[in-house]
C-alpha positions as CSV (number, residue, x, y, z in Angstrom):
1,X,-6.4,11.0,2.4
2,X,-8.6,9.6,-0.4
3,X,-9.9,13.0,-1.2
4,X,-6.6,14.5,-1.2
5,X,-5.9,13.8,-4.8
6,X,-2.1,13.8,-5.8
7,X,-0.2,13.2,-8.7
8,X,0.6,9.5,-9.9
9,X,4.1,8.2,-10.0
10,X,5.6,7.8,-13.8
11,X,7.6,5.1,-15.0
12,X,5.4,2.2,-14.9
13,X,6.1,1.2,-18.2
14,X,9.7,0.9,-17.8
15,X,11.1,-2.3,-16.9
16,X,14.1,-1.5,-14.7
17,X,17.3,-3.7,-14.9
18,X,19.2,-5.0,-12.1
19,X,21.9,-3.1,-12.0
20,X,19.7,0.2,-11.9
21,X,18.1,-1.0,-8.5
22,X,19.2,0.2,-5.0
23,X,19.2,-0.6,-1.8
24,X,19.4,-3.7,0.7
25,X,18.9,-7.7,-0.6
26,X,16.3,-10.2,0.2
27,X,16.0,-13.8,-0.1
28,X,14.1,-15.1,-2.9
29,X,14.1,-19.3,-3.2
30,X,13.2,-21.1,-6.3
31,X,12.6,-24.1,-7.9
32,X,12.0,-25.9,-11.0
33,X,9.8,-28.6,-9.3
34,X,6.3,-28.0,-10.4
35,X,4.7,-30.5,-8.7
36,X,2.8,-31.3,-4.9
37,X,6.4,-32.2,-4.2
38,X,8.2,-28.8,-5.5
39,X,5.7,-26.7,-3.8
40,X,6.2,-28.2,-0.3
41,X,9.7,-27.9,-0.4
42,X,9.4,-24.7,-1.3
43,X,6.8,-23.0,1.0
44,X,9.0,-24.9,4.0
45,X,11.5,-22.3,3.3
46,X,9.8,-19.4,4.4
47,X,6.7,-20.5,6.4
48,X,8.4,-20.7,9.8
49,X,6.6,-17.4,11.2
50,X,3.2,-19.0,10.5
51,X,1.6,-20.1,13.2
52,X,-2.3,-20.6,14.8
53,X,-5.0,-19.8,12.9
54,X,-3.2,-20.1,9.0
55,X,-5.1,-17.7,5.9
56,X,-4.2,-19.9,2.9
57,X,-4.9,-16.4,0.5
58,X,-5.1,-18.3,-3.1
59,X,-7.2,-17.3,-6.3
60,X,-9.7,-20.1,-6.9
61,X,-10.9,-19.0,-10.5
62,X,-13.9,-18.3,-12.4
63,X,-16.2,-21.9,-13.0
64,X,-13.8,-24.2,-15.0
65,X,-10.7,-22.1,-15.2
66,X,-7.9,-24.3,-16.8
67,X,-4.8,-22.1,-15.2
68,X,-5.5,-22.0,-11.7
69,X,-2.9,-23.6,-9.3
70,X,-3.4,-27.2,-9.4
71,X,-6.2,-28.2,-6.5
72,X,-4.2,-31.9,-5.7
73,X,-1.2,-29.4,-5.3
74,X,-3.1,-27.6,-2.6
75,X,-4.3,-30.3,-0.7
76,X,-0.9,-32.0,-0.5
77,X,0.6,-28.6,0.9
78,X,-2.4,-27.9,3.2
79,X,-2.7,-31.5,4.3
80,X,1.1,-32.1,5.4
81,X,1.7,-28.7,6.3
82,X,-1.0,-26.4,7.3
83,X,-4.0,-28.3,9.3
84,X,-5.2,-25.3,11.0
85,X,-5.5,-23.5,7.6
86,X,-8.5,-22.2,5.9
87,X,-8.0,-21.2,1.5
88,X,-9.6,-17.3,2.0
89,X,-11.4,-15.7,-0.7
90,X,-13.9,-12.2,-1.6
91,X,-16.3,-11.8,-3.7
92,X,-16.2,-9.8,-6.8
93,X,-16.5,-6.1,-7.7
94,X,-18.0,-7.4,-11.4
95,X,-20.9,-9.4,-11.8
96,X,-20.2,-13.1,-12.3
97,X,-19.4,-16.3,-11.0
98,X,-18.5,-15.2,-7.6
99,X,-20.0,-12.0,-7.9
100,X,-22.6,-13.0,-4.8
101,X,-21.9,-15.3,-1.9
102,X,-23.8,-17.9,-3.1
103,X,-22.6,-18.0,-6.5
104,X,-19.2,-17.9,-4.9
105,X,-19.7,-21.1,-3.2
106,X,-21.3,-22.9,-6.0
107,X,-18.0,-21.6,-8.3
108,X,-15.7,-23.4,-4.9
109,X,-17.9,-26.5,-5.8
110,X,-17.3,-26.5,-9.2
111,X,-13.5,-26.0,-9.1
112,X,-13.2,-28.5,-6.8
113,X,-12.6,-26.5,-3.5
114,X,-13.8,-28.7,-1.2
115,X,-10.9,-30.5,0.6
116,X,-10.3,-28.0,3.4
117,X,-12.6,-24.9,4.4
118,X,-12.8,-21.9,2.5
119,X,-13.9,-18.8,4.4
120,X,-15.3,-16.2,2.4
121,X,-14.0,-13.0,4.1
122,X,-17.1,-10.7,3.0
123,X,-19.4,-13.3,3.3
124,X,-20.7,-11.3,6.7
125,X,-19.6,-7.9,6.3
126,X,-16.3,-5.5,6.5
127,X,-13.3,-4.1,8.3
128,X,-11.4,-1.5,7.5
129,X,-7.6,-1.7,8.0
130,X,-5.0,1.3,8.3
131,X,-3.1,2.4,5.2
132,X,0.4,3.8,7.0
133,X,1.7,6.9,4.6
134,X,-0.6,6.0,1.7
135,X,-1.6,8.9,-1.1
136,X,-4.9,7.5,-1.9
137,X,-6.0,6.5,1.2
138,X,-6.0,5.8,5.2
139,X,-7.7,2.8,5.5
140,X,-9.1,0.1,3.1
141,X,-12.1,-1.6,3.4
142,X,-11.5,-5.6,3.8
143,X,-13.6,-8.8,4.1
144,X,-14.3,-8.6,7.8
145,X,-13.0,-12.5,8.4
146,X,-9.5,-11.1,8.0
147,X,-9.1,-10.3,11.6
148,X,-9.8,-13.8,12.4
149,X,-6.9,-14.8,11.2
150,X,-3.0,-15.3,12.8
151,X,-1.0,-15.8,10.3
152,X,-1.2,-16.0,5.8
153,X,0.3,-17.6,3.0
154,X,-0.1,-15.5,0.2
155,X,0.2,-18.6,-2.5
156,X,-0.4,-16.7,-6.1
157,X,-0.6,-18.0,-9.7
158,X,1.6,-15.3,-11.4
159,X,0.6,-14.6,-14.9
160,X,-1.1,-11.2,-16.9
161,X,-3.5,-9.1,-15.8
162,X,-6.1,-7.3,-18.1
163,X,-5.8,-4.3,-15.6
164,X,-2.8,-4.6,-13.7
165,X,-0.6,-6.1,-16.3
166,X,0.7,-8.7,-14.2
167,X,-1.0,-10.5,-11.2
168,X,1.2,-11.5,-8.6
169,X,0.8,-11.4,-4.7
170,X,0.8,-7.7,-4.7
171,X,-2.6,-8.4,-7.1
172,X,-3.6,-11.3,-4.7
173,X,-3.6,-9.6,-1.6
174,X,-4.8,-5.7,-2.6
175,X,-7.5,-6.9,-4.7
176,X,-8.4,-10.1,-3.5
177,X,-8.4,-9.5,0.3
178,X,-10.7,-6.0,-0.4
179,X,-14.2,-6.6,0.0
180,X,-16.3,-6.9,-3.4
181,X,-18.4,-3.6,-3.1
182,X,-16.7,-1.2,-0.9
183,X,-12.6,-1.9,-0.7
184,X,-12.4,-3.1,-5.0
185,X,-14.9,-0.2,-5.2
186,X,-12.5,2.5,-3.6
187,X,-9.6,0.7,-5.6
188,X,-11.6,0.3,-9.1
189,X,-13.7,3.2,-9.2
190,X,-13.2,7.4,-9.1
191,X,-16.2,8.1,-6.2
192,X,-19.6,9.1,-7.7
193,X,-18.8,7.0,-10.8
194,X,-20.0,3.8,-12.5
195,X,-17.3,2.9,-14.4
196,X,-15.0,0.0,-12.9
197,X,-12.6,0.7,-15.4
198,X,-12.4,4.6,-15.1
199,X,-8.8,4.6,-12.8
200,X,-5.8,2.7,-14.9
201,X,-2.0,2.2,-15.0
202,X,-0.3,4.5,-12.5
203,X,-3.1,5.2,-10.3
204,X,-4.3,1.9,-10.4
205,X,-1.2,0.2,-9.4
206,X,-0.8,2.6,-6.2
207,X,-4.4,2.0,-5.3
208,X,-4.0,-1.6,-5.1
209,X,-0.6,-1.6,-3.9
210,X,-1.9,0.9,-0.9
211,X,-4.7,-2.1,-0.1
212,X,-1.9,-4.7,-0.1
213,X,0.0,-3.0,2.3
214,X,-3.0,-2.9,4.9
215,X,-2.8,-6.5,4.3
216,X,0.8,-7.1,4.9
217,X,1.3,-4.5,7.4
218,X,-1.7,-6.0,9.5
219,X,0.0,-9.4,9.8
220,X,3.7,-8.3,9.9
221,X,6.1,-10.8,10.2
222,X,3.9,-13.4,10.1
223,X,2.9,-13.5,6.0
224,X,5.1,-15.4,3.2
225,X,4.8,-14.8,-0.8
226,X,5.0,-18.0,-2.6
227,X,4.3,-17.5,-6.7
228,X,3.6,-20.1,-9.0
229,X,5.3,-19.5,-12.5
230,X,3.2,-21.5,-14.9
231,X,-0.2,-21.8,-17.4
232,X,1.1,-18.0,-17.5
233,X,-1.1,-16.5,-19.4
234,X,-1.9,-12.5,-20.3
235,X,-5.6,-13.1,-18.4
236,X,-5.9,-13.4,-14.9
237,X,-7.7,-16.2,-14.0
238,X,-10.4,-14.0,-12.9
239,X,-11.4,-14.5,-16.8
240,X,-11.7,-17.7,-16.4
241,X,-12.4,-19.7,-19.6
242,X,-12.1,-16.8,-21.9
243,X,-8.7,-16.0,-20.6
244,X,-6.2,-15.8,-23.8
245,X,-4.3,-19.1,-24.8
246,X,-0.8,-19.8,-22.5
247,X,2.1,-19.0,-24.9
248,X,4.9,-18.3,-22.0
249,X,6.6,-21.2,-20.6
250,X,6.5,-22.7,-17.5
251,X,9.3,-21.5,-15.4
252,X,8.9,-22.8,-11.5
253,X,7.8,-21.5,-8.5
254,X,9.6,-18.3,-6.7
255,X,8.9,-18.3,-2.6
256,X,9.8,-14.7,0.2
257,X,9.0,-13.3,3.1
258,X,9.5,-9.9,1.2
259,X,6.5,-9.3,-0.7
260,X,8.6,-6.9,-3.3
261,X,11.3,-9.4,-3.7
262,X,9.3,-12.0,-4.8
263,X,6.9,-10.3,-7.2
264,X,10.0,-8.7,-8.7
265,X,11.8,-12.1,-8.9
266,X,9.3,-13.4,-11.1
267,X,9.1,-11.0,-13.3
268,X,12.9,-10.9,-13.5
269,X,12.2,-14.7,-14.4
270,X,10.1,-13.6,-16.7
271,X,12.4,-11.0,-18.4
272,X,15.2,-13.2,-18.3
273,X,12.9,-15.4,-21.4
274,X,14.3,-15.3,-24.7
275,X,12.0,-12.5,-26.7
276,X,9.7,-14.7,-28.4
277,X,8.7,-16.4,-25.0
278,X,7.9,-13.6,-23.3
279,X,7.5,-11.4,-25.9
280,X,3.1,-11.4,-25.5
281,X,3.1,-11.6,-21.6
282,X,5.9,-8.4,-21.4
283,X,3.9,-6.2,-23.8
284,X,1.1,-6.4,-21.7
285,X,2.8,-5.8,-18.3
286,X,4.4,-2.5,-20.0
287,X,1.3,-1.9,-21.5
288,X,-0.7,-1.4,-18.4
289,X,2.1,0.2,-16.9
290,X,2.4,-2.6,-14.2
291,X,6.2,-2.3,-13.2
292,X,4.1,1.0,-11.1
293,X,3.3,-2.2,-8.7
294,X,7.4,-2.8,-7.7
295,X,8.4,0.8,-7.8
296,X,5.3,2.0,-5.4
297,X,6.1,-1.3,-3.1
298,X,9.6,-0.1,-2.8
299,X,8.3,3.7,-1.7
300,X,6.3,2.2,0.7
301,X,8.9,0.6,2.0
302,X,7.5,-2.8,1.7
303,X,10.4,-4.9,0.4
304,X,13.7,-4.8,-1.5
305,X,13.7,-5.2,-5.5
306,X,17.1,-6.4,-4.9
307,X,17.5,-10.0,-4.3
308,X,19.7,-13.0,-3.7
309,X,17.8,-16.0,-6.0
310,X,18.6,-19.5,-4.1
311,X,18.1,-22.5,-6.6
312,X,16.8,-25.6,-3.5
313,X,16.9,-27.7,-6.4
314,X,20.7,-27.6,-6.1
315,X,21.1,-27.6,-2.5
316,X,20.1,-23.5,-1.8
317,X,23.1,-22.2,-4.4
318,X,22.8,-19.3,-5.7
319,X,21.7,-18.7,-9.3
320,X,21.0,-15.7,-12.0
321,X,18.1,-15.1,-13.5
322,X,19.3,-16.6,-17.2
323,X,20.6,-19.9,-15.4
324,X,17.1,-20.5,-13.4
325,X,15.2,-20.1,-17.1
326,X,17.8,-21.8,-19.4
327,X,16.2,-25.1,-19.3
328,X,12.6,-24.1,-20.3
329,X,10.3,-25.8,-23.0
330,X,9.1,-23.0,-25.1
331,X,5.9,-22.6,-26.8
332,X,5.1,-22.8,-30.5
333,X,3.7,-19.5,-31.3
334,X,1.4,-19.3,-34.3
C-alpha cells in the first residue's frame, strides 16, 4: 500500500463545530481535579477492560522537561490501580536524549522514572502490526515489546505539537509506539530521503493516524484514552526545555474508551477558551493542519467525534463544553 501513493484528505485546517458533526455518540468523562486524586477517579471510569499484563503508554519527556504529566501523579495511579503495569516507551527518530537505548534510560533516570518498570519497546528489535484499510500503508513497524502486552492505557499530556499541531493520544500511540528507525521512519520520512521533516499537514496526520490504528486495533477493546489538559503548551514535550512558555490554561483531564472522542473532546475544551486563551495554541493546530488527525480517525472508523461530556465532579451530569471551561484561571499574555 505504501507505494500506492494517493491523494491526501483536505480540510485539516478547519476546525469543525459541533453541530456540523455526524454520526453515533461516545462517552467522554471529565474533571476539573488535577491532582493524584482527579486522575484516579477518572481513569476508574473507563479502565474496566484492562486486565493482565497493563502497557501504561505515557510520554516521559526530554531531560528536565517542566510539562510532563506529574511523576507523584503516576505513581499514585499505578500504585493503587495498576500493579501489573509497566510505563512503555520508544526511542526517537531524532538524535537526542532518547535518541539510543542507553541515553533513553539515563533520560528515565533523570525525569525521575524509576518507581515502576519502564520497558522500552525497541530496546530489542521490531514487529510489524496490520494497518486494516489504510492508504499509506499495510503494516507499521512497532517496538517489538508491544506483543507482550494484554491490555494499555494510553495516558497523554495534551498540548501543541511542532509537527502535528496538537499531540494527543492519537500522537501518543502512532508515534510513540512506532519504533525509532523503521515505523517514525515510514511515518516521518518520503523513502530514499533524509529529511525527517519532508511529509507535513495532511499526509502527515494520516500517516500517524494509520500507525495509531495498528495500535488500537491490535488491542481492541481492551485500550482507554485518558488526556491530561494542562502546562499546555504549543511544544510537545518532546522539546523538552526549549519547548515555548505555557500561555493556555489549565483545563482538567478528559478520559474514553473511543480514541476519537476523547482527542476531539479536548480540543473542543480547548475551542471552547475565550480567544486570547487559546488564541496561540489554536493557531498552531490550524497551522499544521492538525484537525486532519479527527477527520482521518473518523474515516477509519475509529471513534465518534460526537460525544456526550460527563462532568464526575458533579456526580457524572452532563455538561457543554463552555460550562466545563468557565471556571479557568487565564494567563497573562505579554
Amino acid at each position: 500500500m505504501a507505494d500506492q501513493k494517493k491523494l491526501p484528505g483536505v480540510g485539516g485546517e478547519r476546525y469543525v463545530p459541533y453541530e456540523e458533526r455526524t454520526g453515533n455518540e461516545s462517552i467522554v468523562y471529565f474533571t476539573r481535579d488535577l491532582s493524584a486524586e482527579g486522575l484516579k477517579k477518572i481513569v476508574a471510569r473507563v479502565s474496566g477492560q484492562l486486565f493482565g499484563k497493563v502497557a501504561v503508554k505515557l510520554h516521559t519527556g526530554e531531560k528536565n522537561g517542566p510539562n510532563i504529566i506529574p511523576r507523584p501523579w503516576v505513581k499514585e495511579l499505578i500504585d493503587a490501580q495498576l500493579p501489573n503495569a509497566a510505563i512503555v516507551e520508544t526511542n526517537t527518530y531524532y538524535e537526542g536524549d532518547r535518541y539510543t537505548t542507553q541515553q533513553h534510560r539515563q533520560t528515565l533516570e533523570v525525569n525521575g522514572w524509576t518507581f515502576c518498570p519502564v520497558d522500552i519497546l525497541d530496546e530489542d528489535g521490531t514487529v510489524m502490526l496490520p494497518v486494516k484499510d489504510g492508504k499509506w500503508f499495510d503494516e507499521m513497524s512497532m517496538g517489538g515489546h508491544i506483543v507482550n502486552y494484554d491490555s494499555m492505557l494510553t495516558l497523554t499530556h495534551f498540548k501543541g505539537h511542532i509537527q502535528g499541531g496538537f499531540g494527543g493520544s492519537d500522537k501518543n500511540l502512532g508515534i510513540g509506539c512506532a519504533d525509532g528507525r523503521i515505523g517514525k521512519g515510514m511515518i516521518h520520512t518520503t523513502p530514499g530521503s533524509e529529511d525527517q521533516w519532508d511529509i507535513g499537514k495532511e499526509e502527515f496526520m494520516e500517516r500517524m493516524t494509520e500507525s495509531t490504528k495498528a495500535v488500537v486495533d491490535y488491542f481492541g477493546k481492551h485500550i482507554c484514552f485518558v488526556n491530561v489538559l494542562r502546562n499546555m503548551s504549543v511544544s510537545c514535550d518532546c522539546e523538552g526545555c526549549s519547548a515555548m512558555p505555557v500561555v493556555t490554561p489549565n483545563i482538567g483531564i478528559v478520559a474514553s474508551t473511543d480514541i476519537l472522542a476523547a482527542d476531539q473532546a479536548s480540543i473542543d475544551l480547548v475551542y471552547a477558551l475565550e480567544e486570547q486563551d487559546h488564541a496561540d495554541l489554536v493557531e498552531r493546530i490550524q497551522s499544521r493542519h492538525g484537525h486532519r488527525q479527527l477527520s482521518y480517525m473518523k474515516e477509519l472508523g475509529m471513534g465518534n467525534d460526537r460525544y456526550v461530556l460527563l462532568d464526575i465532579d458533579n456526580g457524572d451530569v452532563r455538561i457543554d463544553r463552555k460550562s466545563a471551561v468557565k471556571d479557568v484561571v487565564p494567563f497573562e499574555l505579554d
